[in-house]
Each structure stands twice: as C-alpha cells, then as structure tokens.
C-alpha positions in Angstrom: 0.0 0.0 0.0 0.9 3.7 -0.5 0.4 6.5 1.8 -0.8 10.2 0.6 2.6 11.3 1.5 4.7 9.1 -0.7 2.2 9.8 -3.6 2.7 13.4 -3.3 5.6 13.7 -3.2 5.8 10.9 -6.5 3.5 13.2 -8.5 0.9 15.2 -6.9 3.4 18.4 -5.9 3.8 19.4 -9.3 0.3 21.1 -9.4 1.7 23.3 -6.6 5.0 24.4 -8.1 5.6 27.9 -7.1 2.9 27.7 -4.1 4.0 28.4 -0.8 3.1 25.5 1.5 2.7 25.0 5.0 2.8 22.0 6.4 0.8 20.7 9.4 2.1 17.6 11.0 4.4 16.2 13.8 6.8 13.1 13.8 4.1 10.6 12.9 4.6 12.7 9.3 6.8 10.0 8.3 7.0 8.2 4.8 7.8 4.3 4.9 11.5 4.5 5.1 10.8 6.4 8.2 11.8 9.8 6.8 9.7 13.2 8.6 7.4 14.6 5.8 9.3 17.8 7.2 12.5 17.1 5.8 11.3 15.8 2.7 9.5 18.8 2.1 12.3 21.0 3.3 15.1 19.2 0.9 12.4 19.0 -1.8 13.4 21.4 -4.5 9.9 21.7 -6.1 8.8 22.3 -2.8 8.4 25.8 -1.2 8.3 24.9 2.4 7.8 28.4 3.8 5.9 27.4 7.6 4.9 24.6 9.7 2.0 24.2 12.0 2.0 22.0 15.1 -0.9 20.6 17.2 -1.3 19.6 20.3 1.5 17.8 21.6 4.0 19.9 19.4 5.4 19.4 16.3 8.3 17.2 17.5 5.2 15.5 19.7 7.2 15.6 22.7 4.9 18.2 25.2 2.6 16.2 27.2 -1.1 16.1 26.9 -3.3 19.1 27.7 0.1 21.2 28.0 0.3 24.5 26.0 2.6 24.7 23.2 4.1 28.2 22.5 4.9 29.2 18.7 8.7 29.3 18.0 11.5 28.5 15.3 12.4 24.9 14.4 16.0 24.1 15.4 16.0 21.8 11.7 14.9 23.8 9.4 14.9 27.4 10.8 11.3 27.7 9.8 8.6 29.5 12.3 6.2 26.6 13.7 2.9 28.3 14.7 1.0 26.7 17.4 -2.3 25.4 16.9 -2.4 24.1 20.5 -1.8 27.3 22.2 -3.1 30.8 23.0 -5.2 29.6 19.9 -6.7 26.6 18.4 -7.6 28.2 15.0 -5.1 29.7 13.0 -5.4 33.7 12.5 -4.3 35.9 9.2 -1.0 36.1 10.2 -0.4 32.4 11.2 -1.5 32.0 7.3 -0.1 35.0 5.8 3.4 33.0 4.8 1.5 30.1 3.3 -1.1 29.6 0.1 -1.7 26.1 0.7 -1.6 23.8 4.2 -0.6 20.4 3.5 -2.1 18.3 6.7 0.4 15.3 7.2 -1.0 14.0 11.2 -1.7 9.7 12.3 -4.9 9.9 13.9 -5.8 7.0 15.9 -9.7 6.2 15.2 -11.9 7.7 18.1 -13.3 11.2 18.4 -11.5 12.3 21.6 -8.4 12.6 20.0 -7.6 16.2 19.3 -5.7 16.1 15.9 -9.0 15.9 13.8 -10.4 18.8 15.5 -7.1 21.0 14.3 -7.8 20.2 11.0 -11.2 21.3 11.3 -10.3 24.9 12.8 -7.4 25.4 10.0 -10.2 24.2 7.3 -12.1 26.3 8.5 -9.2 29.6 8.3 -8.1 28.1 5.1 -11.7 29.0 3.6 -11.8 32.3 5.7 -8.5 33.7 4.4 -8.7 32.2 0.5 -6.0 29.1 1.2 -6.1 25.5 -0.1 -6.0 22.5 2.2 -4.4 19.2 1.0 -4.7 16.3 3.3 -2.3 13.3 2.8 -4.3 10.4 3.7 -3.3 7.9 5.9 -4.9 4.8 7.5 -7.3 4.7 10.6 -5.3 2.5 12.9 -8.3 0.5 14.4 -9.8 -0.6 11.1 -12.4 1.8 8.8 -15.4 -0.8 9.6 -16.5 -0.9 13.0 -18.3 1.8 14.6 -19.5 2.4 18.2 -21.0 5.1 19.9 -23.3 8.1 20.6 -23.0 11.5 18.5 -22.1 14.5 20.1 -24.7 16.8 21.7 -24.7 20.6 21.2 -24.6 21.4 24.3 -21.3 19.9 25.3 -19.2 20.3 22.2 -15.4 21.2 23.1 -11.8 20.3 21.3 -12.0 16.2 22.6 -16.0 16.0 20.5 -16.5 19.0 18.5 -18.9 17.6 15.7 -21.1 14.8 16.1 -19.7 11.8 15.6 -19.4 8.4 17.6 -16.4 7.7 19.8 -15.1 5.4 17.4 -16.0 6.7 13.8 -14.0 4.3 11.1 -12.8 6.6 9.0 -9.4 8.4 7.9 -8.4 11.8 8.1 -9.1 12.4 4.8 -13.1 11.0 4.6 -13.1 13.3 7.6 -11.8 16.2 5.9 -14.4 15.5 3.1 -17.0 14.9 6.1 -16.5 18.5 7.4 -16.5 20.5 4.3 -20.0 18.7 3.1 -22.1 18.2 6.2 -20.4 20.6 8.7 -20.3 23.2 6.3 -16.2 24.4 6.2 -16.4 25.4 2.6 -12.6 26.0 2.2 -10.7 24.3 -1.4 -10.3 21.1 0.0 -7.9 17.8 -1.7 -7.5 14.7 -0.3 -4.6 12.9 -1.7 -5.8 9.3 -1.3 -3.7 6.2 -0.6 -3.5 3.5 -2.9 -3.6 -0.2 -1.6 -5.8 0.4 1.8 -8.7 -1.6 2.5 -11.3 -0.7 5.1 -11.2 -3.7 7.5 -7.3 -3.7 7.7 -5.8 -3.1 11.2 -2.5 -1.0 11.1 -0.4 -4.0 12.3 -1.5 -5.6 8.7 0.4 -2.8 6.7 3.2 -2.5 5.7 3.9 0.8 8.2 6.1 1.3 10.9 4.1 2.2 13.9 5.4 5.4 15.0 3.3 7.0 18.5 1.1 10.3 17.4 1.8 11.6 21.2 3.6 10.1 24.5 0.2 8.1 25.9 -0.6 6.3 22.4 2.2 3.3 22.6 0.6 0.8 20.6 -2.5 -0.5 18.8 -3.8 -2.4 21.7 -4.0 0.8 23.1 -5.6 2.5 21.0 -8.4 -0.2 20.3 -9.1 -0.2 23.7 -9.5 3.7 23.6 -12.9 4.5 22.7 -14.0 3.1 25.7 -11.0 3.9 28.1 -10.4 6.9 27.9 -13.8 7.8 29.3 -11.8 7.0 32.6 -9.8 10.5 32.1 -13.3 12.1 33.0 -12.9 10.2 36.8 -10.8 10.0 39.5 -9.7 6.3 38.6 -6.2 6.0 37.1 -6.3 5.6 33.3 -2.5 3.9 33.3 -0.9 7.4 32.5 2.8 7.5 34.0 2.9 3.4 33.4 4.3 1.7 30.5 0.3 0.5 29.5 -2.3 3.9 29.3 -5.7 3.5 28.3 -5.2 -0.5 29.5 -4.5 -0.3 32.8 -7.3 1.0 34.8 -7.2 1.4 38.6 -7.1 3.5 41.9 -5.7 3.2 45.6 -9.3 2.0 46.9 -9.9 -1.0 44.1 -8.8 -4.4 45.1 -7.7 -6.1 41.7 -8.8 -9.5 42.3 -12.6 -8.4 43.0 -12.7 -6.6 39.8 -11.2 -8.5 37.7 -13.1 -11.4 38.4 -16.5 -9.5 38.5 -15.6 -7.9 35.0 -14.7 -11.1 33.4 -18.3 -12.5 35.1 -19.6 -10.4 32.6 -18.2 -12.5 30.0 -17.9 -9.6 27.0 -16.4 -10.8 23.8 -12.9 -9.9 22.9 -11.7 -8.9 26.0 -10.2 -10.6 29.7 -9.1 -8.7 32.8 -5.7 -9.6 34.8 -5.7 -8.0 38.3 -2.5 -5.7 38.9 -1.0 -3.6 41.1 1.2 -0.4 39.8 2.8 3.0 40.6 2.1 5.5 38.3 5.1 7.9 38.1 2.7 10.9 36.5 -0.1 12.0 36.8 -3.4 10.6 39.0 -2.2 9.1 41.8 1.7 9.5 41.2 4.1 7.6 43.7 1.0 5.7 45.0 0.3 2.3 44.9 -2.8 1.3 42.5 -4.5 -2.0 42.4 -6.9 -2.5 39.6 -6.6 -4.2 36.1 -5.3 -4.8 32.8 -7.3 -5.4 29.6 -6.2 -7.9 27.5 -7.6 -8.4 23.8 -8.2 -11.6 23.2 -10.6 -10.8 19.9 -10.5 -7.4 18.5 -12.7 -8.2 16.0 -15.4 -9.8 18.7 -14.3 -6.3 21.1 -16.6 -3.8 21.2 -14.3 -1.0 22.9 -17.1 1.3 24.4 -19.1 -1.4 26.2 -16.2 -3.0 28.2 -15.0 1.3 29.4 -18.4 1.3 30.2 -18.8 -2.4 32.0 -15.9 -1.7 34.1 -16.6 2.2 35.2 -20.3 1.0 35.6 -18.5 -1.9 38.1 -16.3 0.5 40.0 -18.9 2.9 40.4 -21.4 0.2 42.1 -18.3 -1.5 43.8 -16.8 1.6 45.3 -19.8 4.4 45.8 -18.0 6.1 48.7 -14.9 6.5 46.3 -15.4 6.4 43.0 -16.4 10.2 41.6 -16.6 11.9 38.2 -14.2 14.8 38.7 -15.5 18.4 38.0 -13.5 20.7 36.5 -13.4 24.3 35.6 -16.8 26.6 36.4 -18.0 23.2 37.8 -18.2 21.0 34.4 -17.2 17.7 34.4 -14.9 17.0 31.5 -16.6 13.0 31.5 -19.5 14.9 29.8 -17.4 16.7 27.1 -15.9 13.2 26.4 -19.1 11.1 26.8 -20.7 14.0 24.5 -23.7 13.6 26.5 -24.6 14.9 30.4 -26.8 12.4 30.6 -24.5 9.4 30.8 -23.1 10.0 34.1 -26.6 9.5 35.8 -26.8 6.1 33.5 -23.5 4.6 34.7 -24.9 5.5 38.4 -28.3 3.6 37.3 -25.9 0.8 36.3 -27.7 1.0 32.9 -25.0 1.8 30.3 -26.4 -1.6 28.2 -29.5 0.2 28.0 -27.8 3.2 26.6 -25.3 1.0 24.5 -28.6 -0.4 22.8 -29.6 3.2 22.0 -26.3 4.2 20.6 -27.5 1.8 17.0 -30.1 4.5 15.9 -27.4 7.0 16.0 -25.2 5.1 14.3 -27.2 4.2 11.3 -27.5 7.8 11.3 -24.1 8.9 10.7 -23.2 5.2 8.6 -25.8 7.1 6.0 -24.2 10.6 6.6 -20.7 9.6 5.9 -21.2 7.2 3.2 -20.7 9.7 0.3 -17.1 10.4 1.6 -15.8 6.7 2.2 -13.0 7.0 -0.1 -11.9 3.1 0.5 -14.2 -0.1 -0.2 
C-alpha cells in the first residue's frame, strides 16, 4: 500500500509548483522508510516549504497532553512553527499569511476524543476564511475503517475532545473526515484529499506495511488504542487511566480497588474480545503518582469480537457500584465535568450511576445508522 505522503511527493506536488506551502504535522509525518514529511519537504526542490503548524503535543510530539505549546522556530529547518495548541486553536491571518496552501500530514488513531481531527477542522475552516487550499495526505485509521461504536455529540457539550457529532469510534481516515466537514459541517474551504492506494477498510495498522510510529507520548501501541474508545472515558474520573505506566488507556485502577474483586466480577460479565488480569502499579505521573494502584489490565483476546465502548463502560459502571463512597466523576473548571465533554452527553453520568449503560449502549445503533448514511458519500476506501 501507499500512503498520501509518498504519492505526493511521486506526483501530486507538481500542481503546486511555485505555491508556498505550509505543512501541518508532527513526527508521525513520516513516509515508509521512516523519513519526517518535514524534511522531505524542506530538501524537496519543487517544494516551497515556507511554515509549519504543530498541534497539540507539538510538532516534534514531545509536550505532554493538555500542555500549552508556545509558537517558535524549528531548530531543523529554521522555519517559524505556529501553534495550533496554544493561546489559539484556529489559526489567524498572520499564522497564514506566509503560506497559500496547508498540507495536513498528522496519524490519527480512530476515536473522536483525539484532538488532531479537531485542528484540522479549525485550520479548514481559516483556510476558507482567508482564501487558502488545504491538501490532506491520507493515511490509514489504525483501528480498522469498519466498525463503529457510539453516541454522537450533543450541542450542548461540544469542546476540542468532540467538536462535531460523531461516535467515539467513527471508522474513518483523516481524509473521509476532511471531506465529512466540508460537506455536512459546512467548512467550505478548497479542499484535496490525496488518497492512498492499496488500503482496505477492515485492515488493522499491524497488517500494513507501516512502521508504527506513536502520534503523542500516551498512544504506545495498537492495543491501546483499540481499547480507547471506551478507556479513555476514565480520564473524566478520579480512577487511574494507566498514564505515568508503561500501559495507558489499558491499565485501569485507583488506591481504593482491590484487583482481584474486579477482575473477576468484570470477566463475570463475559464480554467478547476482552479478559481482565488484576495488577498492582505506581504511576510515576499524573493521578495518583508515587502511590500504589490495584486494579486491572485489559487484555484483547478478539479485536474483532471487542466492542471497545461497552467493556469502558462495564468496568466504570463496576467500579462505580463497587466503590460508591470513592469512585467520583471529577468536576473541573466553572464546575463541568470533563466526563461529559468526552461522553458527549450529560446524561451518561446519571446512567452509569443507574448501572444502565447496556440500556444506553442499545440506544447508541439508531445514531449510528444515522451517521453510517451521513458519511457514506465520503468513504473513499471499499
């Protein structure tokens, strides 16, 4: 298979000879032999490499999650690197004023939380504001283009982790996304999608030929980030979602849990595609750093059989009832709670309390027919 970035750069820059390009991306920019888009733009001679644009975790991906990126020069290339994980989110005139096309070169990793589609969406949106073509080079969704799970988005609690409505896990790649925004969410900007070539829907990234190469420091692998749409609910608790271990997103636990009791009620449950191993850890970061944690791991077992969102839910749902005196959704500023911007719903706190998340689970289908028909038109891969 061939990524948008090697066919570019094989044929597709010609039509912008003489453009100045920006280019949007961080390390995961990388062709097949490994090589940062960056450079290869930057040595290309047909190339007019003239800014780069970094989102949240920086453009070398090395500030941590939620952190503030300032603007600055890069050390490589002596370009200026304009924030988009800053003082602001969106690009302004100036930020754009060096560039007449932004090239969008990011990994996502297949569920709705994760910020780097919602970058793309603001700089869509300033590349239609301020006369400026996008190109996105496509690349693969990690956790297969087929399955599908979740609830859309609710206006009312829209933010930079759900800013459109679409499930937590929405099967598609950057570039049907791109395509998605311009047509149904209405960022009219000149929009191309250099497609890949060899990329079937149902492939898994660990059945490409790509090197796996982290888009930020928690995403270390695709167990992980299979396991995310459901997981990372947890970052809207006060239960340890495995940040400062070696597993995030699959370690799940909290000084008050005892491992064995949960593991053993979860795997009661018997939910396909997925066991839980009681452990104890120390995160050295974050919730609960330096302290001891019992809880569990998630082992896949069947990631076709897995349906991510249901076992997040099964085991907050089981903490919740386990532990009522200690388990709490954490609140944070002007008294939201960021579980709701993630859940993209405030009503599925109050379910989990009512131990009903099946309930809701079964609801999620009729909004997931909806958006199978809404996206359909932009599915670029069969």
């Amino acid at each position: 298979m061939r990524i948008g970035l090697d066919l570019f750069l094989e044929k597709h820059y010609q039509a912008f000879k003489g453009k100045r390009i920006g280019l949007l991306t961080n390390l995961t920019g990388v062709n097949k032999k490994l090589v940062p888009a960056i450079d290869l733009f930057f040595e290309h001679e047909d190339i007019d490499l003239t800014a780069l644009y970094g989102p949240e975790h920086g453009i070398r991906g090395d500030a941590k999650e939620g952190e503030q990126v300032e603007s600055s020069v890069d050390p490589y290339t002596g370009l200026p690197v304009y924030s988009l994980y800053g003082a602001s989110k969106k690009p302004s005139k100036d930020m754009l004023d060096p560039v007449d096309v932004v090239v969008f070169d990011l990994q996502d990793i297949g569920s709705r939380y994760y910020t780097y589609i919602y970058s793309m969406a603001y700089v869509m949106e300033a590349c239609a504001e301020y006369g400026k073509e996008f190109v996105v080079l496509d690349r693969p969704n990690p956790i297969s283009g087929v399955p599908m799970e979740g609830n859309l988005v609710e206006k009312d609690v829209r933010s930079f982790v759900g800013l459109y409505p679409i499930p937590n896990r929405h099967g598609m790649t950057v570039g049907e996304i791109a395509q998605f925004y311009k047509h149904e969410m209405g960022i009219d900007c000149e929009l191309i999608v250099i497609q890949m070539e060899g990329w079937e829907r149902q492939l898994y990234y660990d059945e490409t030929d790509l090197f796996w190469v982290p888009p930020s420091p928690n995403t270390t692998g695709l167990d992980m980030a299979i396991l995310y749409p459901g997981t990372c609910l947890i970052e809207g608790t006060n239960l340890s979602e495995g940040r400062g271990t070696t597993k995030p997103f699959e370690y799940i636990g909290a000084p008050f849990i005892d491992g064995y009791r949960l593991a053993k009620a979860f795997n009661q449950k018997q939910l396909s595609g997925v066991l839980a191993r009681p452990i104890s850890y120390v995160p050295n970061a974050q919730k609960y750093q330096g302290e001891v944690c019992q809880g569990v791991q998630l082992h896949i077992v069947g990631r076709k059989s897995l349906h991510s969102l249901q076992a997040g839910l099964t085991m907050i749902e089981l903490i919740a009832n386990m532990y009522p005196n200690d388990f709490q959704f954490t609140q944070h500023q002007n008294g939201k709670y960021f579980f709701d911007l993630l859940a993209g719903t405030k009503k599925l706190r109050d379910i989990i309390l009512r131990g009903q998340t099946e309930a809701f689970l079964e609801g999620c289908q009729v909004q997931l027919e909806q958006f199978r028909k809404q996206r359909q038109p932009y599915l670029l891969y069969k």
